[in-house]
mmCIF file of the N, C-alpha and C atoms, coordinates in Angstrom:
data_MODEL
# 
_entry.id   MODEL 
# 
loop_
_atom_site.group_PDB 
_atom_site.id 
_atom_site.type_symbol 
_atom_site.label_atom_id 
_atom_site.label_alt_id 
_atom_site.label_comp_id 
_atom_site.label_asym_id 
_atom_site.label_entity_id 
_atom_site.label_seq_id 
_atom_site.pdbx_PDB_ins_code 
_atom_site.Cartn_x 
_atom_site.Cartn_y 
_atom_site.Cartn_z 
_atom_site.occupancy 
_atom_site.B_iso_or_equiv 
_atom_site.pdbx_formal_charge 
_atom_site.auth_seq_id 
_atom_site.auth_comp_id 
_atom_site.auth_asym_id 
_atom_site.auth_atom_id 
_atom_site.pdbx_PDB_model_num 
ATOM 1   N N  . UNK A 1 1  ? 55.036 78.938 46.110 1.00 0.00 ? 1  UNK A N  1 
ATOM 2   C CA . UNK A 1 1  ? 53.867 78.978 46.961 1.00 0.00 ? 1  UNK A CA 1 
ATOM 3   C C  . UNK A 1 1  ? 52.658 79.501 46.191 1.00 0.00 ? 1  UNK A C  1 
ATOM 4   N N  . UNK A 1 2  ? 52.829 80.622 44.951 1.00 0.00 ? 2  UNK A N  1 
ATOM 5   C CA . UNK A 1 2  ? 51.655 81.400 44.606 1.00 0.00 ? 2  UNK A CA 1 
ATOM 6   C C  . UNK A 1 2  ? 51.389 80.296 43.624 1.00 0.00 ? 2  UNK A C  1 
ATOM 7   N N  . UNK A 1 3  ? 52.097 79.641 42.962 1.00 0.00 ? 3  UNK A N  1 
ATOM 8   C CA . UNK A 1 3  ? 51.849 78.455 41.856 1.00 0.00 ? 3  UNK A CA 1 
ATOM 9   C C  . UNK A 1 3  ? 51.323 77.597 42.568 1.00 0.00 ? 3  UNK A C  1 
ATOM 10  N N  . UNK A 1 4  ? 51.331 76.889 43.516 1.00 0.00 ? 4  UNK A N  1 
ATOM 11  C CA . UNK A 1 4  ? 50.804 76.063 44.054 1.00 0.00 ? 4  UNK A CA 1 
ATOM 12  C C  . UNK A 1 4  ? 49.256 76.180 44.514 1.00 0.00 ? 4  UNK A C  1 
ATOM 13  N N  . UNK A 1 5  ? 49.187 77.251 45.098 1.00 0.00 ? 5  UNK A N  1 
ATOM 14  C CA . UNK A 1 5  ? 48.010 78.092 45.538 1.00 0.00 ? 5  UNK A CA 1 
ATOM 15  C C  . UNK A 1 5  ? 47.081 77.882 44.011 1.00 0.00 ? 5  UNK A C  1 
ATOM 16  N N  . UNK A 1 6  ? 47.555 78.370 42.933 1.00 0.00 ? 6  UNK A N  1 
ATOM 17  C CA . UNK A 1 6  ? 46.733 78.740 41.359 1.00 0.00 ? 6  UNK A CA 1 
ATOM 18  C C  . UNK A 1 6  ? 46.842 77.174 41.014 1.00 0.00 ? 6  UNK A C  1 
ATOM 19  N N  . UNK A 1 7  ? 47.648 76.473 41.265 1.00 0.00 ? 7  UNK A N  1 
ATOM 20  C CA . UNK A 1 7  ? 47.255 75.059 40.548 1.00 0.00 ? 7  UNK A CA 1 
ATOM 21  C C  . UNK A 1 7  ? 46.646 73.681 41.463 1.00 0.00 ? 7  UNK A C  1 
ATOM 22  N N  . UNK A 1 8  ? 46.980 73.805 42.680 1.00 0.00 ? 8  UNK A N  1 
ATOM 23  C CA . UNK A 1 8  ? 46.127 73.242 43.276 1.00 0.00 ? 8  UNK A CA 1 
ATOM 24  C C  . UNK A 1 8  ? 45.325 73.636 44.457 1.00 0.00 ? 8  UNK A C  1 
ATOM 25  N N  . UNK A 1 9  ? 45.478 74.607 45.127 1.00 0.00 ? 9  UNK A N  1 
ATOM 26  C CA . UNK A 1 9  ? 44.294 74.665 46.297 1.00 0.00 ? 9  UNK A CA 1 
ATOM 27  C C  . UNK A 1 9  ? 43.066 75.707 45.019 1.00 0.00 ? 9  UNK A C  1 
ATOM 28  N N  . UNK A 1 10 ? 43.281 77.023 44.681 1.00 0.00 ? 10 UNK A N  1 
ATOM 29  C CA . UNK A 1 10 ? 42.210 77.043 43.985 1.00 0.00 ? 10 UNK A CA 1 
ATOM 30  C C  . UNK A 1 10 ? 41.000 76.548 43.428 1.00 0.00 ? 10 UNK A C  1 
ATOM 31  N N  . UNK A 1 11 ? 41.422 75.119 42.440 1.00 0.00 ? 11 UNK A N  1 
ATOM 32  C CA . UNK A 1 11 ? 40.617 74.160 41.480 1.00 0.00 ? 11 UNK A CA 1 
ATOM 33  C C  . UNK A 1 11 ? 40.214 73.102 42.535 1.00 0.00 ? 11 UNK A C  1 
ATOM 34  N N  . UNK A 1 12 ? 40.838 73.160 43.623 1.00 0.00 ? 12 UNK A N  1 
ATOM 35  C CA . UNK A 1 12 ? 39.732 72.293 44.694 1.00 0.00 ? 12 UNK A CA 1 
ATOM 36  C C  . UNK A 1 12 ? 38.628 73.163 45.452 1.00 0.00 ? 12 UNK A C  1 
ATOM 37  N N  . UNK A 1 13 ? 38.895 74.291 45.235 1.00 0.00 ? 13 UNK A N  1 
ATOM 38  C CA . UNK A 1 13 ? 37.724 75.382 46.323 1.00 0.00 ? 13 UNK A CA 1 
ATOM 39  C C  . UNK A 1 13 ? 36.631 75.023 45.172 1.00 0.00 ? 13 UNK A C  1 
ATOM 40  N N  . UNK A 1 14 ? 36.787 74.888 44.145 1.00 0.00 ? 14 UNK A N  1 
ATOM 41  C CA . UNK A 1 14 ? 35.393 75.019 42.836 1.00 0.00 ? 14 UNK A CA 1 
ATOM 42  C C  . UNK A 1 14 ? 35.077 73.479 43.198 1.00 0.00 ? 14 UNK A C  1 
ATOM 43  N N  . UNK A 1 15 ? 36.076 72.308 43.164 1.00 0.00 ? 15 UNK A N  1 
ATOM 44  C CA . UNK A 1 15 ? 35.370 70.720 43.573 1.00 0.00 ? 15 UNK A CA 1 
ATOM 45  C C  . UNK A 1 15 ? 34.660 70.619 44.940 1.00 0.00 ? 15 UNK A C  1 
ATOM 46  N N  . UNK A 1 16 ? 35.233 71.722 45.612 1.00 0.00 ? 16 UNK A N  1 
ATOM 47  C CA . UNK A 1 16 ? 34.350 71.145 47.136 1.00 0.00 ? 16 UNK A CA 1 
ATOM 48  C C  . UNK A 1 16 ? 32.871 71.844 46.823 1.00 0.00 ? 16 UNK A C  1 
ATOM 49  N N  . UNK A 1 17 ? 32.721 73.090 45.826 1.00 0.00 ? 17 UNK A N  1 
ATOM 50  C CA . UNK A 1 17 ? 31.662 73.587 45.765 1.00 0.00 ? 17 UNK A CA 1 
ATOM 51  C C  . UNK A 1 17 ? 30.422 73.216 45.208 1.00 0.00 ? 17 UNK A C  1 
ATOM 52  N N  . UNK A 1 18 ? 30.976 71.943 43.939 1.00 0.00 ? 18 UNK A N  1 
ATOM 53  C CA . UNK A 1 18 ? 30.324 71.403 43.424 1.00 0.00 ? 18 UNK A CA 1 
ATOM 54  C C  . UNK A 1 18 ? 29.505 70.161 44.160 1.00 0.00 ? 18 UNK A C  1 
ATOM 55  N N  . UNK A 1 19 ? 30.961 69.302 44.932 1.00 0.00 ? 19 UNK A N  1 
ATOM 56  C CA . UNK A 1 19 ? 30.597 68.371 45.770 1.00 0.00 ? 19 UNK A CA 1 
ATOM 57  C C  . UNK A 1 19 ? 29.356 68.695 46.936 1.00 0.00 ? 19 UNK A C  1 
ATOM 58  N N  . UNK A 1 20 ? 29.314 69.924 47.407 1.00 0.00 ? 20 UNK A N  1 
ATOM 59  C CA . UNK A 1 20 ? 28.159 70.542 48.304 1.00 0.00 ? 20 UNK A CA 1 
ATOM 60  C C  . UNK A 1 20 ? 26.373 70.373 47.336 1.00 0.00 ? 20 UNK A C  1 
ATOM 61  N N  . UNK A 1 21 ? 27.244 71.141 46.282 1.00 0.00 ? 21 UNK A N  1 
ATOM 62  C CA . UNK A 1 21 ? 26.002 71.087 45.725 1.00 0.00 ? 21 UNK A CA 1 
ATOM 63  C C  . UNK A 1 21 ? 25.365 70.024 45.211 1.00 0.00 ? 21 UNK A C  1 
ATOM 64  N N  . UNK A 1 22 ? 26.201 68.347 45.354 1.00 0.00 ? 22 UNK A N  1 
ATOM 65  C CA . UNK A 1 22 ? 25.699 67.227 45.199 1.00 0.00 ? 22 UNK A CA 1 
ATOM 66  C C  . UNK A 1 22 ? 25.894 66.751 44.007 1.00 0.00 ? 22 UNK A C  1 
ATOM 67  N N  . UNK A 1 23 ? 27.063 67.729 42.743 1.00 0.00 ? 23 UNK A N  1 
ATOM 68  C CA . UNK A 1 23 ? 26.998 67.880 41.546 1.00 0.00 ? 23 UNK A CA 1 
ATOM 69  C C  . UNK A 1 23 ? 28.108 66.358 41.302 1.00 0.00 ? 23 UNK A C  1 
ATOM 70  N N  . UNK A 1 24 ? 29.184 66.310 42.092 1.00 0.00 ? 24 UNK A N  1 
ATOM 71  C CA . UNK A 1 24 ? 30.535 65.404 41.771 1.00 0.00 ? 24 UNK A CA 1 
ATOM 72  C C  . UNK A 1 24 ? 30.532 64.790 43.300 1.00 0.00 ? 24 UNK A C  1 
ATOM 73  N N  . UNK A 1 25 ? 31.408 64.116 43.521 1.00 0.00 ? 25 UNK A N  1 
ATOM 74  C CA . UNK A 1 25 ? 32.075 63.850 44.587 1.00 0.00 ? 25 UNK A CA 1 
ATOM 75  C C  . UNK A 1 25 ? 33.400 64.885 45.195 1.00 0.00 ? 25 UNK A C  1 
ATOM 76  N N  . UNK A 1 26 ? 33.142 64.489 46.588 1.00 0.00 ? 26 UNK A N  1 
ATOM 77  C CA . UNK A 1 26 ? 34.367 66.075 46.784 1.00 0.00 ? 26 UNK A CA 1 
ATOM 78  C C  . UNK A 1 26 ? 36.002 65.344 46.538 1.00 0.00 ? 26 UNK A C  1 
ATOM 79  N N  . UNK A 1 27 ? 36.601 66.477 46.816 1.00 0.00 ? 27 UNK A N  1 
ATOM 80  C CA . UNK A 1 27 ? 38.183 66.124 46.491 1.00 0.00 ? 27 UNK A CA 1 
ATOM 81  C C  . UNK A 1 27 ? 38.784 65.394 47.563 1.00 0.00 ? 27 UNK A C  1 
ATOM 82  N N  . UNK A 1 28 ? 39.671 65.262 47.680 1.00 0.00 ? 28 UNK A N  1 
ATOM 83  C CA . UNK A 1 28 ? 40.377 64.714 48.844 1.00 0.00 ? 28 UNK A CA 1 
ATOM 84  C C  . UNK A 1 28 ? 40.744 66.427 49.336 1.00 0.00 ? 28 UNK A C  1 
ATOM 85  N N  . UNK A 1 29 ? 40.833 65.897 51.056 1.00 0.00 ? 29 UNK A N  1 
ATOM 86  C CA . UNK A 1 29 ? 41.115 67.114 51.880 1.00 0.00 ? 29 UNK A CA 1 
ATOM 87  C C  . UNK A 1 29 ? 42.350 67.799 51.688 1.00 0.00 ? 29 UNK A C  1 
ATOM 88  N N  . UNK A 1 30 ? 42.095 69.191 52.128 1.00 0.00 ? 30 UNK A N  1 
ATOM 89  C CA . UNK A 1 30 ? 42.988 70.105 51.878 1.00 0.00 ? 30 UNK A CA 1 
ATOM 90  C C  . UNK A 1 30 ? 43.974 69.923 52.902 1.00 0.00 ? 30 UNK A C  1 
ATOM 91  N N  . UNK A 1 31 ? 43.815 69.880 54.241 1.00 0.00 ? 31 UNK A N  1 
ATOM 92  C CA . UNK A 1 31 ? 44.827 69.597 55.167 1.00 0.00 ? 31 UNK A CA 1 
ATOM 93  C C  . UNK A 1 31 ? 44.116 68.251 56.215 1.00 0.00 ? 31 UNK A C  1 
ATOM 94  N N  . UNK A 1 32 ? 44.925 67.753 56.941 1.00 0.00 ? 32 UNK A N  1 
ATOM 95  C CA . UNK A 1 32 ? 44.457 66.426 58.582 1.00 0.00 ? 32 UNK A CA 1 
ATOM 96  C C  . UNK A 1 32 ? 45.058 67.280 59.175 1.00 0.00 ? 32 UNK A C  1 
ATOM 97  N N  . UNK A 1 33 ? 44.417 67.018 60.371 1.00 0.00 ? 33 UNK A N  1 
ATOM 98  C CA . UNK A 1 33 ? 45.102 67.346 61.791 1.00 0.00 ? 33 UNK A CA 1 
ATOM 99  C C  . UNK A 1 33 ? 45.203 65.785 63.025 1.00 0.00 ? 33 UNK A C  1 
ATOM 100 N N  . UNK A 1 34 ? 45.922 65.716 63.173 1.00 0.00 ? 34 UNK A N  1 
ATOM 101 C CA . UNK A 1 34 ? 45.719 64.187 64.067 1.00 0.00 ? 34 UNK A CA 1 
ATOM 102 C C  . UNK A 1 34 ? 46.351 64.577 65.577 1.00 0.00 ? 34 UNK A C  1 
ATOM 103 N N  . UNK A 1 35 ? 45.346 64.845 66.410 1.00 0.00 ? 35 UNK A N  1 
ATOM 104 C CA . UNK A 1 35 ? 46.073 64.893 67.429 1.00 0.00 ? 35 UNK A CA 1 
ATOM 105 C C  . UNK A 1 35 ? 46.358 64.082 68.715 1.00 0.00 ? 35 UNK A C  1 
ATOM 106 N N  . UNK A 1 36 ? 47.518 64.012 69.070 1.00 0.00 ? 36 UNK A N  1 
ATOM 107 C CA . UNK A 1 36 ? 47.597 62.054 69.653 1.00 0.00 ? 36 UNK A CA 1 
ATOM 108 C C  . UNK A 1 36 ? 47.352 62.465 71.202 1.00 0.00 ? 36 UNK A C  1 
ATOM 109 N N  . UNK A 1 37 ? 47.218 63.995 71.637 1.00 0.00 ? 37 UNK A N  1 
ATOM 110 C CA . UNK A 1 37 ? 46.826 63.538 72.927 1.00 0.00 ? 37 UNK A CA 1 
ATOM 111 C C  . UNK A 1 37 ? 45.754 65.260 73.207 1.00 0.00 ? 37 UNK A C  1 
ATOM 112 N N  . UNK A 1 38 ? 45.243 65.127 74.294 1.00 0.00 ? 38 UNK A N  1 
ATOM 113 C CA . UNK A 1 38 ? 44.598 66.887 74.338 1.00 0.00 ? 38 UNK A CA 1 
ATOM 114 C C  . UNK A 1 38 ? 45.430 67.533 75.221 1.00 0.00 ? 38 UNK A C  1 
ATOM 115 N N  . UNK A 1 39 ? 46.160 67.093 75.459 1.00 0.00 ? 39 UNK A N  1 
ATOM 116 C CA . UNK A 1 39 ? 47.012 67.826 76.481 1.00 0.00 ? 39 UNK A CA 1 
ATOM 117 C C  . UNK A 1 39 ? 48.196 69.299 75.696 1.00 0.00 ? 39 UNK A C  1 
ATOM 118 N N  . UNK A 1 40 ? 47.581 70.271 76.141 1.00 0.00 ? 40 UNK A N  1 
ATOM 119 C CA . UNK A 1 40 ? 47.883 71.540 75.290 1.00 0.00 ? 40 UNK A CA 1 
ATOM 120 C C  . UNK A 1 40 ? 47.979 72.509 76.107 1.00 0.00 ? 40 UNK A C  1 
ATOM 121 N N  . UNK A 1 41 ? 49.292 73.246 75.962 1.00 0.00 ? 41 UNK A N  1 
ATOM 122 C CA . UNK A 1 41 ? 49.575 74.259 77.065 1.00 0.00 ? 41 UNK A CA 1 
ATOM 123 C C  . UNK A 1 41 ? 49.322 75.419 76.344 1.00 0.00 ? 41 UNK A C  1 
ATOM 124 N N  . UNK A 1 42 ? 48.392 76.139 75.011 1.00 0.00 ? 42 UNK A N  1 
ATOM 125 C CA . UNK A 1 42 ? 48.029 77.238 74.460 1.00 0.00 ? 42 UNK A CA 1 
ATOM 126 C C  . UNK A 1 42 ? 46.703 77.413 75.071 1.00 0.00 ? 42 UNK A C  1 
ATOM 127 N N  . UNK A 1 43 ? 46.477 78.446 74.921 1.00 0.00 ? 43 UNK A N  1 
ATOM 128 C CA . UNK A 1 43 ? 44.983 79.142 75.579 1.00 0.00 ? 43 UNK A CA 1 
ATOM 129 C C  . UNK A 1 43 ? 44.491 79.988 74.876 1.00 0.00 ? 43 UNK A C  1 
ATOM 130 N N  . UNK A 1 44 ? 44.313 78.848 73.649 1.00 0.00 ? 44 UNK A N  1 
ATOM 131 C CA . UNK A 1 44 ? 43.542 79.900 72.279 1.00 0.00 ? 44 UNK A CA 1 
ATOM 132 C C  . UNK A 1 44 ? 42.065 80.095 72.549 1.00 0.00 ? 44 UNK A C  1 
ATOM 133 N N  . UNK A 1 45 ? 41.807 81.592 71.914 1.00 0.00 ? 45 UNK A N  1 
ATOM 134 C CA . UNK A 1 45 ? 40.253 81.842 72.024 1.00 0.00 ? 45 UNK A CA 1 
ATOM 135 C C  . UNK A 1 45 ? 39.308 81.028 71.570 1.00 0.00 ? 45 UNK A C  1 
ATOM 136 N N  . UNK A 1 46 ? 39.761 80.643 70.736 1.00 0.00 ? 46 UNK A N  1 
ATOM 137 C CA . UNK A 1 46 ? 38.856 79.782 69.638 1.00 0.00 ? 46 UNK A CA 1 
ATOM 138 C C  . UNK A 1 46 ? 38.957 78.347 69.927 1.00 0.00 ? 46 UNK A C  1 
ATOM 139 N N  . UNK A 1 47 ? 39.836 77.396 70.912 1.00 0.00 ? 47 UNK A N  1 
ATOM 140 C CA . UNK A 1 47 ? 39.605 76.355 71.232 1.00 0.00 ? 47 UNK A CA 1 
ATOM 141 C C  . UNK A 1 47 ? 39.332 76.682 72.876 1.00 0.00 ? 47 UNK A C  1 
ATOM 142 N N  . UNK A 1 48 ? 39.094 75.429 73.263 1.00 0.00 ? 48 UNK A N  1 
ATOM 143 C CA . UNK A 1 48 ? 39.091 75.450 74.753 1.00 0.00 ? 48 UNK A CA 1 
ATOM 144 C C  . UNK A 1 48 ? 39.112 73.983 75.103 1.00 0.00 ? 48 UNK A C  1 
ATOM 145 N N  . UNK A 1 49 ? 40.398 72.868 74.391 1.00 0.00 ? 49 UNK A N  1 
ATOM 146 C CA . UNK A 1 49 ? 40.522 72.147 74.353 1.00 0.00 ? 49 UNK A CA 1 
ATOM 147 C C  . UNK A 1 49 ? 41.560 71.525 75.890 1.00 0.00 ? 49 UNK A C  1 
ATOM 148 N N  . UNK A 1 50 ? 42.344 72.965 76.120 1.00 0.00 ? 50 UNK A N  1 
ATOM 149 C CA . UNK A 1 50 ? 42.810 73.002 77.150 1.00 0.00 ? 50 UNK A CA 1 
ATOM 150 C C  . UNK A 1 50 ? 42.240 72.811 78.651 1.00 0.00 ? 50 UNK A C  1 
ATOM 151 N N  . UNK A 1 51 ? 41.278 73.514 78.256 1.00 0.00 ? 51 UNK A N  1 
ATOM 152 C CA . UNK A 1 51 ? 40.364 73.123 79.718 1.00 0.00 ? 51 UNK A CA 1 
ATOM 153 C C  . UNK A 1 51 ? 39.830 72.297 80.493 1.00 0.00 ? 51 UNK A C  1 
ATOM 154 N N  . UNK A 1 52 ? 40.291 70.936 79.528 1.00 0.00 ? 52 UNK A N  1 
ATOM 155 C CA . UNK A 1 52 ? 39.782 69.672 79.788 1.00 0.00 ? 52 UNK A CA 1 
ATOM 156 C C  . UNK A 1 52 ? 40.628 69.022 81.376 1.00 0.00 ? 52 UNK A C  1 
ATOM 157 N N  . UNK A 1 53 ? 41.798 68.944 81.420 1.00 0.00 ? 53 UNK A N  1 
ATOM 158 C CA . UNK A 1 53 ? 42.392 68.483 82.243 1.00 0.00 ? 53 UNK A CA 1 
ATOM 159 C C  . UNK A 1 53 ? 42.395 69.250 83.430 1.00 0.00 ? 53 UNK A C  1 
ATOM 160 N N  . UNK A 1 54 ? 42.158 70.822 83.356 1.00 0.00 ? 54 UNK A N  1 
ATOM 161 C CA . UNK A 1 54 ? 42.405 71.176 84.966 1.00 0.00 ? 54 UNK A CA 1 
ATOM 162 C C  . UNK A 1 54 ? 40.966 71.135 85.600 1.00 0.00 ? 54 UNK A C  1 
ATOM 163 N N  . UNK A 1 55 ? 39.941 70.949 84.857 1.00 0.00 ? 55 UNK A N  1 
ATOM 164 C CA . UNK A 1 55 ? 38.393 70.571 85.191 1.00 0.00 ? 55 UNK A CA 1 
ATOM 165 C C  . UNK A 1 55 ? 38.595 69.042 85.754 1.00 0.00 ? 55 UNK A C  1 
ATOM 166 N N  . UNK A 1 56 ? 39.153 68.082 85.000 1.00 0.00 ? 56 UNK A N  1 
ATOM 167 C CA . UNK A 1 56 ? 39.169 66.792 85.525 1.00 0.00 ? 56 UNK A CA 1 
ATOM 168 C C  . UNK A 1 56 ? 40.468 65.752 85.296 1.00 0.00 ? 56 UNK A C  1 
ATOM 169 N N  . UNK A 1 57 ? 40.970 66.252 86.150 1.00 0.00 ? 57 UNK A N  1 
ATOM 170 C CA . UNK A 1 57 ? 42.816 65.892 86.690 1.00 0.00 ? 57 UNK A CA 1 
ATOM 171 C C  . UNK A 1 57 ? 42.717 64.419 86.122 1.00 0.00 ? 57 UNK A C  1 
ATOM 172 N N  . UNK A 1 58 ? 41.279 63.373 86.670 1.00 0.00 ? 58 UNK A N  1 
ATOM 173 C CA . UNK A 1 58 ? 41.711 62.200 86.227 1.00 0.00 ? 58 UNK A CA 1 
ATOM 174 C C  . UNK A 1 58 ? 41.802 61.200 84.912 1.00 0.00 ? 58 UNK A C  1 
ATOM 175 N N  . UNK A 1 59 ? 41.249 62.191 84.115 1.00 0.00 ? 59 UNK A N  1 
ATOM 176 C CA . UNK A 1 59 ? 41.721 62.264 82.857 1.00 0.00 ? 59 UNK A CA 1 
ATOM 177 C C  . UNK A 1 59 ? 43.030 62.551 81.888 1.00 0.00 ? 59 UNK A C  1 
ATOM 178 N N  . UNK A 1 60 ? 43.908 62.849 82.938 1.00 0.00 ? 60 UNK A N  1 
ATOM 179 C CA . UNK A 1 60 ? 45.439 63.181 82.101 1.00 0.00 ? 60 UNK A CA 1 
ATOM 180 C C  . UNK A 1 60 ? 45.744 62.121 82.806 1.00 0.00 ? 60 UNK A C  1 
ATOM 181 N N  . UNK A 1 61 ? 45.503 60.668 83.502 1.00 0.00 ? 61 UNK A N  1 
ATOM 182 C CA . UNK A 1 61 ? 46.236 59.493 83.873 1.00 0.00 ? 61 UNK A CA 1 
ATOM 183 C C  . UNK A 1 61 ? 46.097 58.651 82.482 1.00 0.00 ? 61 UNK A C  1 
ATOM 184 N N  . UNK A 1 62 ? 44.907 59.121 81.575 1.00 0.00 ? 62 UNK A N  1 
ATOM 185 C CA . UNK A 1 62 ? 44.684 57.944 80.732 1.00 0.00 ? 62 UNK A CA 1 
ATOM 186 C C  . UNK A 1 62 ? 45.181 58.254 79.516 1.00 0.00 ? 62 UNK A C  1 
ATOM 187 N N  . UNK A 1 63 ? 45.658 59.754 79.313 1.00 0.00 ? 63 UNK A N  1 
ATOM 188 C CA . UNK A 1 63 ? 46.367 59.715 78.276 1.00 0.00 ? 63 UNK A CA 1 
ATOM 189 C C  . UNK A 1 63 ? 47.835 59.158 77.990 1.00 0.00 ? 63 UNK A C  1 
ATOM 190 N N  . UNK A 1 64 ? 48.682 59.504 76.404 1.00 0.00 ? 64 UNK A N  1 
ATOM 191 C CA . UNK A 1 64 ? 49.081 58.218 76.271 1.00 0.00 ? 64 UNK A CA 1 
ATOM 192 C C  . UNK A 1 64 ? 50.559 59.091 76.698 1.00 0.00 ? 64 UNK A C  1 
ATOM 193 N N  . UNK A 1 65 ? 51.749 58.225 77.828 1.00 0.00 ? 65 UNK A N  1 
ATOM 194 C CA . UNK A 1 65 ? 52.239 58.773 78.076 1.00 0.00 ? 65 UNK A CA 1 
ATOM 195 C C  . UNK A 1 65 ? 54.022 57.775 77.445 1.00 0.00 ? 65 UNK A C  1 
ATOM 196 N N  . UNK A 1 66 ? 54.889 58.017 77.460 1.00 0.00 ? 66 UNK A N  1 
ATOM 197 C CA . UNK A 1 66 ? 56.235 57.829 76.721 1.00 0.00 ? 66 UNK A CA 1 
ATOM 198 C C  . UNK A 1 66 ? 57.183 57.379 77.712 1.00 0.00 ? 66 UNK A C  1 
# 
């Protein structure tokens, strides 16, 4: 994990810095997140992605269901 950290996330924190500064092009991303529906039973501080469906019920008909 600490090798990985020193050989590749490190030497991309200096490419994205450069890429800001307009110097290179940036790297490819450090992590995706893809999320296939909003339907989320956490009640994190920092999102409030949850709140979507009990505000408007008819919006969890159109998500994608199995």
């Amino acid at each position: 994990m600490l090798k990985r950290l020193l050989t590749d996330q490190i030497p991309k924190l200096g490419g994205y810095r450069l890429a800001y500064e307009g110097l290179r092009n940036p790297p490819a991303p450090m992590n995706l997140t893809l999320s296939i529906t909003n339907a989320c039973n956490s009640r994190c501080i920092s999102c409030d992605i949850w709140t979507i469906y009990p505000a408007e019920k008819e919006r969890l008909e159109e998500e994608l269901t199995l």
